[in-house]
C-alpha positions as CSV (number, residue, x, y, z in Angstrom):
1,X,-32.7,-52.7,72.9
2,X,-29.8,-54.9,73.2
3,X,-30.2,-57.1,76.5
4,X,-26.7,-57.6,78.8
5,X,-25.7,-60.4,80.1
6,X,-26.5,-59.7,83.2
7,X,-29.8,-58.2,82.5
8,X,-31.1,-61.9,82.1
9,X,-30.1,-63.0,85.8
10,X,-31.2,-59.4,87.0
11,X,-34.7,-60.1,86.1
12,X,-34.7,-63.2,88.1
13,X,-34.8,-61.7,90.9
14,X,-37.1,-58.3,90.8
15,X,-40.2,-60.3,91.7
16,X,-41.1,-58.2,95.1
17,X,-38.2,-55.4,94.7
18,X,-39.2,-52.7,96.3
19,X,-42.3,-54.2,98.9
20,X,-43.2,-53.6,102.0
21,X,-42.1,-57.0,104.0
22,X,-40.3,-56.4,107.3
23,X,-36.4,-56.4,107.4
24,X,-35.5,-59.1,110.0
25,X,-33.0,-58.0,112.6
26,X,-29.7,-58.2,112.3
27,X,-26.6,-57.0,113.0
28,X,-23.6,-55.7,110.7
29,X,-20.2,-56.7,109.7
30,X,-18.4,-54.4,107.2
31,X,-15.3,-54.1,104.8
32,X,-14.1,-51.4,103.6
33,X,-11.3,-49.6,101.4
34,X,-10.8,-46.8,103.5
35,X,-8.8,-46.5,107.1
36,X,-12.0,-46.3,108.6
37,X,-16.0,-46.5,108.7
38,X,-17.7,-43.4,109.1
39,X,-19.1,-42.5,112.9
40,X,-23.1,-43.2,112.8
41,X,-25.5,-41.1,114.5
42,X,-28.7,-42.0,115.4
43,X,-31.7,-40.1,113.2
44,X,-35.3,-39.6,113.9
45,X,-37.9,-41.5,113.1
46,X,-40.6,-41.1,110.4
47,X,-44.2,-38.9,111.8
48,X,-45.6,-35.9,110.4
49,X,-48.0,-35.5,107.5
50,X,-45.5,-35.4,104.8
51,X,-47.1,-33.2,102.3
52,X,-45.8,-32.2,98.8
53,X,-45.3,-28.4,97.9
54,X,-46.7,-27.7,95.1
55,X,-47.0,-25.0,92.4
56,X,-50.1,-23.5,95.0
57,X,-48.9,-24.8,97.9
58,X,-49.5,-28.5,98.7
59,X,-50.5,-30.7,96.1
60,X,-53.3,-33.0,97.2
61,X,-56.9,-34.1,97.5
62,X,-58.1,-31.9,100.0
63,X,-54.9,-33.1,103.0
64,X,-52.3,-35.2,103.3
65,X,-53.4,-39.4,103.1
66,X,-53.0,-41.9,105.7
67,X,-49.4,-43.6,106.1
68,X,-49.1,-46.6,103.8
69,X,-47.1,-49.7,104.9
70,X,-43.9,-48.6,104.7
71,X,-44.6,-45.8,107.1
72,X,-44.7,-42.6,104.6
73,X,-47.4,-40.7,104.8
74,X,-49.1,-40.0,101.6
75,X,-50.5,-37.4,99.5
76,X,-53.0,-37.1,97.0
77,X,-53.2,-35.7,93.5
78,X,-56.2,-34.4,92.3
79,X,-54.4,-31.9,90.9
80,X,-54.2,-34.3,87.9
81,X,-51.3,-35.3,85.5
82,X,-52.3,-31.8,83.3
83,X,-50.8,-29.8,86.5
84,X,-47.7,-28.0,85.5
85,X,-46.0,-26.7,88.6
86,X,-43.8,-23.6,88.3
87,X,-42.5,-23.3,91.8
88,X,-39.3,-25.0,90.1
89,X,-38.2,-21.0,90.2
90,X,-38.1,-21.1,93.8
91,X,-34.4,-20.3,94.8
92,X,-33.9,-19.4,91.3
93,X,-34.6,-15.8,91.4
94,X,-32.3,-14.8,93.7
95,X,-34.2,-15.2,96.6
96,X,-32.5,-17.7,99.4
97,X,-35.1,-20.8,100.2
98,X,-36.3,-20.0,103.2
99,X,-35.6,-22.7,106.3
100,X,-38.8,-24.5,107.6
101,X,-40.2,-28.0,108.2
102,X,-38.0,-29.9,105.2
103,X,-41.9,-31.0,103.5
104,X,-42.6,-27.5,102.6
105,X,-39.3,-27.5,100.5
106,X,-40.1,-30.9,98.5
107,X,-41.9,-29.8,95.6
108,X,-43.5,-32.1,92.9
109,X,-42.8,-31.9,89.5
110,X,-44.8,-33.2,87.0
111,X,-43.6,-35.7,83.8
112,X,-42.6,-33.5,81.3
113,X,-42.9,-30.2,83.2
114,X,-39.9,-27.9,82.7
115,X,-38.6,-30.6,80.0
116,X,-37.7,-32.8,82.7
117,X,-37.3,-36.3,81.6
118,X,-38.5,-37.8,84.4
119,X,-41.4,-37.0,86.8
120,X,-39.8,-35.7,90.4
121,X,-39.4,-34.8,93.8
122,X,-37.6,-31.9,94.8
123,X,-35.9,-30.3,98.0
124,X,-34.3,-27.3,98.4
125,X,-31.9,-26.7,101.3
126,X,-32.6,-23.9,103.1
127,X,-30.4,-20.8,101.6
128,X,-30.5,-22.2,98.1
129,X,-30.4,-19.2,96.0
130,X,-30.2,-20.6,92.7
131,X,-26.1,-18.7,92.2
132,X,-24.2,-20.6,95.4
133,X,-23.0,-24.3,93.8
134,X,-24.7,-26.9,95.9
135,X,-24.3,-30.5,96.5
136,X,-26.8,-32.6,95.0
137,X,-28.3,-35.7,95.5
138,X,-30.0,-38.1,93.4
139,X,-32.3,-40.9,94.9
140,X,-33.7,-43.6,92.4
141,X,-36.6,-45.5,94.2
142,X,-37.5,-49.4,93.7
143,X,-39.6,-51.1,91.5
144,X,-42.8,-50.6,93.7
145,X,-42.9,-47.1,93.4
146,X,-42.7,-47.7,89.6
147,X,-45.2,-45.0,88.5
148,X,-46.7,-42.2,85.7
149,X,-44.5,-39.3,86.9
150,X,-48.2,-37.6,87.7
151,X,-50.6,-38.8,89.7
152,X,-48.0,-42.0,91.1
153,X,-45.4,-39.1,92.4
154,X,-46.2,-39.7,96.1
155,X,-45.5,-42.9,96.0
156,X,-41.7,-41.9,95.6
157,X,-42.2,-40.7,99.6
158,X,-42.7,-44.2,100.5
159,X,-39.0,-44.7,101.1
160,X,-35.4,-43.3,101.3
161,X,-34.4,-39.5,101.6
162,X,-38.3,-38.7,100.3
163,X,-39.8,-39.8,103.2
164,X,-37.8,-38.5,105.2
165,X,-38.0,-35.7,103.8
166,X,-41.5,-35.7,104.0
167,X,-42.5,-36.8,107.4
168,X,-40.1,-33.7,108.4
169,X,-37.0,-36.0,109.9
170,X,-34.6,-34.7,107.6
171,X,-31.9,-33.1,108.9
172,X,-31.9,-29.0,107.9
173,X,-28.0,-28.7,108.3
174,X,-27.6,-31.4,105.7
175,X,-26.4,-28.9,102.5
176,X,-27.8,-31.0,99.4
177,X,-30.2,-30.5,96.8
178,X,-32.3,-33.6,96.5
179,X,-33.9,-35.0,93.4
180,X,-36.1,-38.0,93.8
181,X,-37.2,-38.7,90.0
182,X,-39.4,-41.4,89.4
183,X,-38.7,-44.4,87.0
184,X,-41.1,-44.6,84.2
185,X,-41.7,-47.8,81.9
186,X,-40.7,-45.3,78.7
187,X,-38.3,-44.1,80.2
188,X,-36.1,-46.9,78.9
189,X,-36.0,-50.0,80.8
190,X,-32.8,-52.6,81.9
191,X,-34.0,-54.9,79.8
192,X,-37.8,-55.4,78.4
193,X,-40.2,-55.0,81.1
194,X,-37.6,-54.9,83.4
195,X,-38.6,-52.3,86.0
196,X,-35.5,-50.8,86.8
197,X,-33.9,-47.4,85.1
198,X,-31.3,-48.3,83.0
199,X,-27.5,-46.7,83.2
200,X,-29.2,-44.4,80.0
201,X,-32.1,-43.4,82.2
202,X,-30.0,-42.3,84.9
203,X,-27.7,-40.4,82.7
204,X,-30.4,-38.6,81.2
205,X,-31.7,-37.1,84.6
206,X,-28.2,-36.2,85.2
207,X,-27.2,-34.3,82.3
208,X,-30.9,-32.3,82.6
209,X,-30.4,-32.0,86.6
210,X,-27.0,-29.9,86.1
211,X,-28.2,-28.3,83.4
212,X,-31.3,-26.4,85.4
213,X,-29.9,-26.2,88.9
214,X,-26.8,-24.7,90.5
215,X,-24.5,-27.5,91.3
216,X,-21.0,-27.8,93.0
217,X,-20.0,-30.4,90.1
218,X,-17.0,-31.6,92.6
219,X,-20.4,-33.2,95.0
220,X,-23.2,-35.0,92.7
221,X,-23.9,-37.6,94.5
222,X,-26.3,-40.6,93.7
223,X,-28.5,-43.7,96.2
224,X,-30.8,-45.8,95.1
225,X,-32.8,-48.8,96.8
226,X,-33.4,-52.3,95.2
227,X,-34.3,-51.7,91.3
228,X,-32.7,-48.2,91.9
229,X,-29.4,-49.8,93.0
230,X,-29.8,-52.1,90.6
231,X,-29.5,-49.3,87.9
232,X,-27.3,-47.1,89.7
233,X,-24.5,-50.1,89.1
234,X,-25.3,-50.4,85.8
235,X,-25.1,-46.5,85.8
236,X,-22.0,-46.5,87.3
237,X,-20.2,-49.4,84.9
238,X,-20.7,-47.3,81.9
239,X,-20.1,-43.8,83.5
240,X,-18.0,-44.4,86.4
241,X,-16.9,-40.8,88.1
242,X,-17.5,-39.0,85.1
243,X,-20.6,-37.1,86.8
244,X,-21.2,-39.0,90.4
245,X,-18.6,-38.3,93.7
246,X,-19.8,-41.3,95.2
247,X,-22.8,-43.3,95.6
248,X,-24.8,-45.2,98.3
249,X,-25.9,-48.3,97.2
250,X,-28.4,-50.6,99.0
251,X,-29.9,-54.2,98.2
252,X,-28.6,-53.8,94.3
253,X,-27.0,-56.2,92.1
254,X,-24.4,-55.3,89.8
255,X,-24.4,-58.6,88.1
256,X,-21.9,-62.0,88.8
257,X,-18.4,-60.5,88.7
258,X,-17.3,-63.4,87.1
259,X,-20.0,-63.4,84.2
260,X,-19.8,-61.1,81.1
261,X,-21.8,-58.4,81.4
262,X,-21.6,-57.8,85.1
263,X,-20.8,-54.0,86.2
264,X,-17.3,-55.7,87.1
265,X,-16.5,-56.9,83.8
266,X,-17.6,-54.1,82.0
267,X,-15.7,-51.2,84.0
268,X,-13.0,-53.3,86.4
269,X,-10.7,-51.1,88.7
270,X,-12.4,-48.5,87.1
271,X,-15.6,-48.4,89.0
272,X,-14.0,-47.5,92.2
273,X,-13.4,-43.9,90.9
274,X,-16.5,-42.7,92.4
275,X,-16.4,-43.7,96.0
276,X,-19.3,-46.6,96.6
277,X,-20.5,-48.0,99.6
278,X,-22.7,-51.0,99.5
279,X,-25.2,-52.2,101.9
280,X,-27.0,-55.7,101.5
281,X,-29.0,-58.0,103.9
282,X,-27.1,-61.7,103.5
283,X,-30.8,-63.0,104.0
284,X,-32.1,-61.2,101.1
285,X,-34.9,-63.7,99.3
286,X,-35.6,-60.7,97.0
287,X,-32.2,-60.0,95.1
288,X,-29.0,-62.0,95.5
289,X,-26.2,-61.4,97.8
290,X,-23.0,-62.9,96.3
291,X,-23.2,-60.7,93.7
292,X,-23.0,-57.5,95.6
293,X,-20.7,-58.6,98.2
294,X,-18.3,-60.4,95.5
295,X,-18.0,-57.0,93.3
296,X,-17.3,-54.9,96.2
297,X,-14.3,-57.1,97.5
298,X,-12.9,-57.4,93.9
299,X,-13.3,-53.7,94.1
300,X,-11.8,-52.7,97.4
301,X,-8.4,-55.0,96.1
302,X,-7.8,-52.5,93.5
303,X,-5.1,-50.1,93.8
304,X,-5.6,-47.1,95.6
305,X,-5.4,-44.7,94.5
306,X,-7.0,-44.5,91.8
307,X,-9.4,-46.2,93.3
308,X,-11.2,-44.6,96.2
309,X,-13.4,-45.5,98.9
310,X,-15.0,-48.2,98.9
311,X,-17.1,-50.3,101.7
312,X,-19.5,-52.9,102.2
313,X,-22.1,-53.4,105.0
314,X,-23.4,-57.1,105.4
315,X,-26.9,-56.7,107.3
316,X,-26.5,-59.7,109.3
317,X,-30.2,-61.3,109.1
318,X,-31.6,-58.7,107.1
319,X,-33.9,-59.3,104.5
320,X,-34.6,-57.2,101.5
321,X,-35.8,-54.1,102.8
322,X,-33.5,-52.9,105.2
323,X,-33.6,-49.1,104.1
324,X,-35.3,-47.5,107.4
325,X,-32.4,-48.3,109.4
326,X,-29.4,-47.4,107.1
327,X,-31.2,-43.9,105.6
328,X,-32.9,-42.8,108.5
329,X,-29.0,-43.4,110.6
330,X,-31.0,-45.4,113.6
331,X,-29.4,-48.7,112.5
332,X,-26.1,-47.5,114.0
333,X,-24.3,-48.1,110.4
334,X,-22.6,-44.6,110.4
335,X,-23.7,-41.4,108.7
336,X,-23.9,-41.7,104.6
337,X,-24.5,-38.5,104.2
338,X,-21.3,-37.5,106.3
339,X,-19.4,-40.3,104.2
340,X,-20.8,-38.4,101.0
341,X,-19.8,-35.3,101.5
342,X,-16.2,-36.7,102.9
343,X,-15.8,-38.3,99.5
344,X,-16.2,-35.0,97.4
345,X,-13.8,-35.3,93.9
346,X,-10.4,-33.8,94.7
């Protein structure tokens, strides 16, 4: 496939996206777009066993694993890659989900069950009844929770709306559907053995997500992490708002806004038609500042409208992985999910 510019410098720096270090304190200056940040609340913390539901119930090997070190607990799968799980009828029948510990609603679905084209996570709000349009949210992980779309399916719980979901801190009142796929090397990578989805990977899930579930097409929203940020820019330079409301973005590079290739040169102005906000530690050994920062202040000088909101969040002193804080709302950063659903299209 052909390689961007950008692709090359990407690479550079995905050597440890998506690890386990420690984010280093910090505090956190923003800029923004808008007339004003969104108010943060403060979220709960990660426990609980965070099982899967699966086709029979949980999938796993006889209970849910120990926590790893990002503080997910995890599950195992000797179910085996063969499973096919056909509880993706739940709240398809007519019959409202039913409310509950948020794990019980997060169902595995196997690689290439139902014709997905990714292995994935799913939660169900409760009162999803499969004919009510519903928000929906798409999480893409980083690059170490790379996996098979089988067996490697837990490891999307490691991080982000997942594990929350998982360890049962996810808030019930929160109205999306939630679609944690997991990026596979044949899926289509960035650039040879990249790691990261590419802008056609994401797309992909997209079109088959709104295809099989019931989605207010005014609220798709989209967050990724690291190599998941990474491709949700380069998502978001070809495709803009054709599908995606806005999208919560942290640790990500969308390329040198001055270099050919970069998400700025590609789509300009243009990008801030879906609402982005940004969030990047300015310590960040793992994948580059500048460029993040530098594309969201070109971004927040364009006219507006047509563009829309459009924010960035400099973790002062944080390091790579500063996800705990910003998804789990404890890091005082205001409420993305709030912001989200604020920024529906018109």
């Amino acid at each position: 496939m052909t390689v961007r510019a950008h692709d090359a410098l990407v690479l550079a720096f995905l050597v440890g996206c998506g690890g386990a270090s420690a984010p280093r304190d910090g505090g956190t200056k923003d800029s923004s777009g808008s007339a004003g940040a969104a108010a943060g609340t403060s979220g709960g913390g990660a426990g609980g066993n965070g099982g899967i539901a699966g086709a029979g119930g949980v999938v796993d090997g006889g209970g849910p694993g120990s926590a790893g070190s990002s503080g997910a607990a995890g599950v195992g799968t000797d179910a085996g890659a063969d499973r096919q799980d056909d509880a993706l009828e739940a709240g398809r029948d007519g019959a409202a989900v039913d409310a509950g510990p948020s794990s019980t609603r997060q169902t595995a679905h196997m690689l290439v069950a139902n014709g997905a084209p990714n292995g994935y996570l799913e939660y169900l709000p409760p009162g999803y009844d499969g004919s009510t349009a519903t928000p929906l949210l798409v999480f893409w992980h980083g690059i170490g929770e790379d996996g098979n779309g089988t067996s490697d399916l837990n490891k999307v719980t490691n991080w982000g709306p997942p594990k929350l979901i998982a360890n049962n801190s996810w808030d019930a009142a929160r109205p999306f559907i939630v679609l944690s796929p997991q990026y596979t090397a044949t899926n289509g990578d960035i650039a040879p053995g990249g790691g990261c989805p590419s802008s056609a990977t994401i797309d992909t899930f997209f079109t088959w997500a709104l295809a099989h579930y019931k989605v207010d097409a005014k609220r798709v929203y989209l967050t990724g992490l690291s190599c998941g940020a990474i491709g949700s820019w380069d998502y978001l330079a070809d495709h803009q708002a054709t599908v995606v409301a806005a999208a919560v973005l942290l640790s990500g590079n969308p390329g040198d806004p001055t270099q050919a290739g970069s998400a700025w040169k590609r789509a300009g102005c243009a990008l801030g038609t879906a609402a982005i906000w940004s969030f990047h530690g300015d310590a960040d050994a793992t994948v580059p500042y500048a460029p993040d920062h530098d594309t969201v202040q070109d971004l927040i000088a364009c006219p507006a409208p047509p563009r829309r909101d459009a924010k960035f969040t400099d973790i002062v002193g944080g390091g790579h992985t500063i996800w705990d804080p910003i998804y789990d709302l404890s890091g005082g950063n205001g409420d993305i999910y709030a912001w989200m659903l604020t920024n529906a299209k018109p």
